[in-house]
One Martini backbone bead per residue (centre of mass of N, CA, C, O) as a GRO file, in nm:
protein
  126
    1UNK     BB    1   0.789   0.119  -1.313
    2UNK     BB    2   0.453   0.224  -1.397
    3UNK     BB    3   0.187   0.330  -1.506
    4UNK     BB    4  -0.168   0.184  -1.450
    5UNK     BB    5  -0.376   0.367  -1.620
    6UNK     BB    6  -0.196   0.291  -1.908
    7UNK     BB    7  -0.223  -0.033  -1.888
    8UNK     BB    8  -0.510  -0.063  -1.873
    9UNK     BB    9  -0.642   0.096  -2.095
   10UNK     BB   10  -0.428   0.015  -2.348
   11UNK     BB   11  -0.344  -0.267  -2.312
   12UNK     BB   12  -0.183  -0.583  -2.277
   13UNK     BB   13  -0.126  -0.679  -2.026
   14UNK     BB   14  -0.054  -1.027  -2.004
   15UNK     BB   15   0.148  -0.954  -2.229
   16UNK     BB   16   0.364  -0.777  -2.043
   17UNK     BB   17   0.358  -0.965  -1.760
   18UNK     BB   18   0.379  -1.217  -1.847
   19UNK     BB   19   0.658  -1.393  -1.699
   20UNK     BB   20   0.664  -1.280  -1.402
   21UNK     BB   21   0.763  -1.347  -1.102
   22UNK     BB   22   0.736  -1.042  -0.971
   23UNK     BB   23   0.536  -0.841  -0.758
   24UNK     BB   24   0.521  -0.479  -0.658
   25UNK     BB   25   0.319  -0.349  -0.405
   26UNK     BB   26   0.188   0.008  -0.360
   27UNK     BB   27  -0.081   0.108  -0.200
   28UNK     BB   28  -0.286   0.374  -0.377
   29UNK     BB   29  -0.528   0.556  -0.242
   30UNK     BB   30  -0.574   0.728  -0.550
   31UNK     BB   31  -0.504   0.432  -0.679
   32UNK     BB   32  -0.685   0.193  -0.604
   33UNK     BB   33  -0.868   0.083  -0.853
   34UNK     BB   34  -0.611  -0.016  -0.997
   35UNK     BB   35  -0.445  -0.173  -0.821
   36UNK     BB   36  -0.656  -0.390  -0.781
   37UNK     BB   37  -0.680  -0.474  -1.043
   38UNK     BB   38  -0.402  -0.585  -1.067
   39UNK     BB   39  -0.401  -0.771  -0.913
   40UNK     BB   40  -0.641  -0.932  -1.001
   41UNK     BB   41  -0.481  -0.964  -1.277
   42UNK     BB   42  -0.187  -1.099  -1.138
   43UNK     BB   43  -0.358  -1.366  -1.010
   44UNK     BB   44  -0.465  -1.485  -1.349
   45UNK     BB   45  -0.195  -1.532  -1.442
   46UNK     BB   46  -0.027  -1.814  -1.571
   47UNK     BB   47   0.265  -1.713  -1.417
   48UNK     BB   48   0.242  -1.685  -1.118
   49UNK     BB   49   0.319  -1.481  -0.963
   50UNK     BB   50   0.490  -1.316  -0.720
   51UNK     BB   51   0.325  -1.152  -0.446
   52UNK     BB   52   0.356  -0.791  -0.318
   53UNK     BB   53   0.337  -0.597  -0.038
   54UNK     BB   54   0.367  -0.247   0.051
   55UNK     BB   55   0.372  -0.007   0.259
   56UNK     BB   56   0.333   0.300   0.395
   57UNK     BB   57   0.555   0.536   0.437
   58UNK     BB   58   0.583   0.845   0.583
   59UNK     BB   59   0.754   1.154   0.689
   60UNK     BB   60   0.512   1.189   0.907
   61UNK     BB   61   0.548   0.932   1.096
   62UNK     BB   62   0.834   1.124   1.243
   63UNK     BB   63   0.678   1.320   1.375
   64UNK     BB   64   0.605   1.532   1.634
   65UNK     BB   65   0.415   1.622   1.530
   66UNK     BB   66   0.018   1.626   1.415
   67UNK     BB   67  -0.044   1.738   1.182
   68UNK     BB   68  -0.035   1.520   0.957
   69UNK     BB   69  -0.302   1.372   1.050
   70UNK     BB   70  -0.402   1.568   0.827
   71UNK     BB   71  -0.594   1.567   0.567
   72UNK     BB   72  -0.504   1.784   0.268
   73UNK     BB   73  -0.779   1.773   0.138
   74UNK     BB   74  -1.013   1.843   0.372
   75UNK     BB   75  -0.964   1.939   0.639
   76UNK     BB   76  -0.987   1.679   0.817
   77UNK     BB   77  -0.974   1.454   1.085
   78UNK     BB   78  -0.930   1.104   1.046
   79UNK     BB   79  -1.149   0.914   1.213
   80UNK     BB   80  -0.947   0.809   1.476
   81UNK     BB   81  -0.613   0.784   1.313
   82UNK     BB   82  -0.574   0.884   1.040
   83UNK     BB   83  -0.475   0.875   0.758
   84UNK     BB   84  -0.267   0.671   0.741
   85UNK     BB   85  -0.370   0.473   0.890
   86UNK     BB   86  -0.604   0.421   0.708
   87UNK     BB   87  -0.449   0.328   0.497
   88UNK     BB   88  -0.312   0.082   0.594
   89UNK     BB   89  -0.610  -0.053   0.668
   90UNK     BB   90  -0.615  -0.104   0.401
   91UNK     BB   91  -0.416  -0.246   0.258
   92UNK     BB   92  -0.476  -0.510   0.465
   93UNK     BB   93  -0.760  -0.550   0.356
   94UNK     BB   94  -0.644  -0.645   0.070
   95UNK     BB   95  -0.424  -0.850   0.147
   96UNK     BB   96  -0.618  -1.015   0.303
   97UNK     BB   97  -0.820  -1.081   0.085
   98UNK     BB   98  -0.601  -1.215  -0.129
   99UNK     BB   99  -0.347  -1.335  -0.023
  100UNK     BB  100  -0.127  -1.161   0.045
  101UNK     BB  101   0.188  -1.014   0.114
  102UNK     BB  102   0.293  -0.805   0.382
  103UNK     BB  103   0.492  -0.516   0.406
  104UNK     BB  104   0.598  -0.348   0.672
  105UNK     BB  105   0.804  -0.071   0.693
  106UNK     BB  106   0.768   0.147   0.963
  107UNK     BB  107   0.952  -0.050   1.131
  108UNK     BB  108   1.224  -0.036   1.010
  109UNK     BB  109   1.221   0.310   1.030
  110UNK     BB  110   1.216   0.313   1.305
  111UNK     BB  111   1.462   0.160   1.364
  112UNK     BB  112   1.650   0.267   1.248
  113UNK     BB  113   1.609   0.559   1.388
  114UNK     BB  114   1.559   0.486   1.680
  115UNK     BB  115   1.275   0.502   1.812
  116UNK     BB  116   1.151   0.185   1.753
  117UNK     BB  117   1.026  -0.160   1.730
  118UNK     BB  118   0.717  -0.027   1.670
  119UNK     BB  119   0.409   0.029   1.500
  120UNK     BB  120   0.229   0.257   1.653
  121UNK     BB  121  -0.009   0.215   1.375
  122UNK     BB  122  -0.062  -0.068   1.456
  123UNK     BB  123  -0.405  -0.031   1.578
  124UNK     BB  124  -0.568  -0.209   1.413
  125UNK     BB  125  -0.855  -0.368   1.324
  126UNK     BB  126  -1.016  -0.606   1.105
   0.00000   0.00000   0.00000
């Protein structure tokens, strides 16, 4: 991994990336701007990696509390779905903008945990 403010202001991308095989790409609400220039510039890339993203799954999602809800920056409850699941449905809404594959992690850590083996959170429409 890689600071990506680091990598996209100082120069050098295409020096840097080209070549790699494979890129994932975890897309983050605070770093949004970035990560999706990266992606961008990633998929122009003369050595066409397979690019793949996983989506966001925080230890917020297996509580059975429900503060967890609440958005921690603005102190206000994000209607009608709840911060995370905001967030996942940008990132779904990026990868299938660009046409990446997206692999959705919170059911596997569902199955894993015995919880369930469907992600409750995965109920956004595009």
């Amino acid at each position: 991994g890689f600071e990506l403010r680091h990598l996209l202001t100082c120069g050098g991308f295409s020096e840097q990336m080209d070549g790699n095989n494979l890129a994932v790409l975890q897309f983050d609400h605070y770093n949004a701007f970035e990560l999706e220039t990266t992606l961008r510039l990633m998929l122009q890339l003369p050595s066409k990696p397979a690019i793949v993203m996983i989506s966001h799954c925080a230890m917020g999602d297996f509580s059975t509390r429900q503060d967890w809800r609440e958005h921690k920056d603005s102190h206000k409850i994000v209607e009608p779905y709840g911060f995370w699941e905001e967030m996942r449905a940008n990132e779904t809404k990026v990868a299938e903008y660009y046409g990446v594959p997206y692999i959705r992690t919170c059911p596997a850590f569902f199955t894993m945990f015995n919880r369930t083996e469907s992600d409750p959170f995965n109920r956004l429409e595009s």
